[in-house]
N, C-alpha and C positions, 0 to 999 in steps of 0.2 A: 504494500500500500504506500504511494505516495502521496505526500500533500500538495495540493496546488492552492495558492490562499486560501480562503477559508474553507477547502471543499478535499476529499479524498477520494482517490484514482485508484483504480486496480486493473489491472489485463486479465483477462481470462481466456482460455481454448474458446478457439471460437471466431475470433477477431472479434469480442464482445470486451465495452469496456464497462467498468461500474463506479458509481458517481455519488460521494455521501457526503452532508453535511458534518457527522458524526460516524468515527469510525468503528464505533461501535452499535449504532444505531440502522436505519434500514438502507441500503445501497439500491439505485436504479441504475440498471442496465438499458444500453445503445449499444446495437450491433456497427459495424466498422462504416460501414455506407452512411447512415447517418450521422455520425460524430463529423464524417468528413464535410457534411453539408454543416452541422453547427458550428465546428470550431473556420467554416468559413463566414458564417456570419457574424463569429464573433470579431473577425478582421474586417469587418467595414461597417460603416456608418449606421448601421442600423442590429445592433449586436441583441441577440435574446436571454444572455444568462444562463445560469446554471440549469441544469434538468432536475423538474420537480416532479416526477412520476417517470414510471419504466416505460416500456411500447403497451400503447391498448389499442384495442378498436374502438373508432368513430363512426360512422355513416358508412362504415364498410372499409377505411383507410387505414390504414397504419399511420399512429400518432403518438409524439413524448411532446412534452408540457415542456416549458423552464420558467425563469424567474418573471421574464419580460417577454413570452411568446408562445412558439409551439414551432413544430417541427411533420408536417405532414406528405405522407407517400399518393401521391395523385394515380388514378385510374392508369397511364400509363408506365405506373412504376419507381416515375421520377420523385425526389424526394424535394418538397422545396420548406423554408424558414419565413414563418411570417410571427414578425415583431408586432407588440401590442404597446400602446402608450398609456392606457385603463387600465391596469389589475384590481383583482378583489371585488366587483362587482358582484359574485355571486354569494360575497359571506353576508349572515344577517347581523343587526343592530349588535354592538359589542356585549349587552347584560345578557341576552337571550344564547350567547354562546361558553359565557362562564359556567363552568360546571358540566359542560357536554359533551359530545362524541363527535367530531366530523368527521368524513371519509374521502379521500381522492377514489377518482373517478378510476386510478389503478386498483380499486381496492384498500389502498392504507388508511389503518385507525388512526385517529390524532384526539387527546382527550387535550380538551380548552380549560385552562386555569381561571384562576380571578385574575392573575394579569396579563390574560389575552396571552399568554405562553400556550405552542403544540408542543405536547407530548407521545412522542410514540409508541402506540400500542405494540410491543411484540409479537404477544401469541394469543390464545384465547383463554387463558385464566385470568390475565388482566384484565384482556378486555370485560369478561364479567364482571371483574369487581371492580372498576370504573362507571359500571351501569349495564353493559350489556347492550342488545340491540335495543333496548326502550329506553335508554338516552342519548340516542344518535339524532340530532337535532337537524345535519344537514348530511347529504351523498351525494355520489356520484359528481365530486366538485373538480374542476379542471387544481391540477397541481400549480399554476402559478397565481389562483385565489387561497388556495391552502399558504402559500408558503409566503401571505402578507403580513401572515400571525408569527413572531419572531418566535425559533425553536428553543423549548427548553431542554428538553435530553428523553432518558428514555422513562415510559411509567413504570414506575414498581409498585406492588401490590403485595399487605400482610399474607392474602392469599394465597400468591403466587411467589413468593420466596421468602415466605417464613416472616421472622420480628420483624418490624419496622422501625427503620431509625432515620432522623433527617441525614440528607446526602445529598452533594451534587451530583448531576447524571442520573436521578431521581426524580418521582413528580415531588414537591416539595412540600408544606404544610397544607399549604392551599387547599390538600383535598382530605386530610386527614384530622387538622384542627382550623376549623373555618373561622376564619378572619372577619370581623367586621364589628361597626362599634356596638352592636347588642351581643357578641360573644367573646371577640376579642382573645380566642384560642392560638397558646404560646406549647411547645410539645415542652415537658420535661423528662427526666430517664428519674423515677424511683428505685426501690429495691425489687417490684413486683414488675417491671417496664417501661414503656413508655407510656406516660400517659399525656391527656392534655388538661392544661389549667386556663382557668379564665377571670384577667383580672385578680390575681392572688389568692380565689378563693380553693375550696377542694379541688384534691384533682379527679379527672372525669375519666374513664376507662376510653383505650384512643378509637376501639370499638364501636362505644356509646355515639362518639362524635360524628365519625364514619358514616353507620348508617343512619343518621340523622343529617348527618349532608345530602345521601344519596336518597333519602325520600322527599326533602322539600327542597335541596338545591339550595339556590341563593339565600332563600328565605328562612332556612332554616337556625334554628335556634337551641341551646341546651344550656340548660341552670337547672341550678339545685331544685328541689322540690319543696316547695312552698309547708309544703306539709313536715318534710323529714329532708335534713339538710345534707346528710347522707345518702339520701336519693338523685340521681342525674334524670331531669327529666327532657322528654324533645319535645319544640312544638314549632307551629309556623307563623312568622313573624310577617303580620298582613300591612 
């Protein structure tokens, strides 16, 4: 793997090359023909960026996305680059994306933070415990409207590998102790784990917090229980 500024190159058999923000994260692949049509547009006046999605099919074409365009193979074979000066037209209002699932139109998961941070979905244990398909908010989106949301690394999931601790290259508090000033969720490490606190009161199991995110989203809410202060209770903040 080599670096090219911010982006990582690999060759494979094949004459296929592969293209990732993150080298540890998901790589999209260009077979040889078309890298030679992009890295020719990337030499004149009308350059399209990096590739945000692998090859898929369009209206029957062979098509890769990048930052500022796309890259599509016409009925007679030929491959041509055509630059866009609009990107992101297809994401919605920024609140209605925090907390959700979007997808490129290759297929790839991206779970949306509270600060408008993609993260990528792996495999499918995250993806469920992210929400699953009943929090996919938007599909089938061209890669260079996915990739207006700046990347934040990859998600990790209690479920899907075990404790959870904060990390870079991680989704990061945002989705396991929800921030906001009616809960104001900070993680700390007990003797029992990690849990989250709010406000310097008790600490809340990170659990509790979790799926009390993943049932009301944004809105969601968790403080003690009115009744027993020793209770974590959820509810939705109208």
């Amino acid at each position: 793997v080599t670096q090219t500024g911010d982006r990582y190159e690999m060759k494979v058999a094949g004459d296929v090359t592969l293209i990732a923000e993150d080298p540890q994260g998901t790589f999209y692949w260009m077979p040889l023909v078309a890298e030679e049509v992009w890295r020719e547009a990337e030499a004149s006046d009308h350059p399209i960026g990096w590739p945000t999605s692998s090859v898929y099919v369009s209206d029957g074409s062979f098509r890769i996305d990048f930052t500022n365009g796309f890259l599509v193979q016409n009925f007679d074979g030929e491959i041509e680059a055509f630059p866009l000066d609009d990107v992101g037209a297809g994401l919605l209002p920024p609140e209605e994306m925090k907390g959700r699932i979007i997808r490129s139109i290759d297929g790839t998961g991206w779970f949306v933070d509270e600060q408008l941070r993609r993260w990528w979905i792996p495999d499918g244990q995250t993806w469920n415990c992210v929400g699953g398909d009943a929090n996919v908010v938007l599909g089938e989106l061209p890669g260079y409207d996915v990739h207006v949301l700046d990347y934040g690394g990859i998600a990790r999931c209690p479920m899907a590998g075990g404790d959870f601790a904060p990390r870079q290259g991680g989704i990061d508090l945002g989705l396991y102790c929800y921030e906001s000033e009616g809960s104001g969720f900070t993680a700390v490490l007990e003797s029992d784990g990690w849990l989250c606190r709010s406000d310097g009161s008790e600490a809340t199991p990170i659990d509790t917090a979790r799926s009390c995110l993943w049932q009301y989203g944004p809105a969601a809410v968790v403080e003690p229980d009115p009744g027993d202060d020793r209770q974590w209770s959820c509810r939705q903040e109208f």
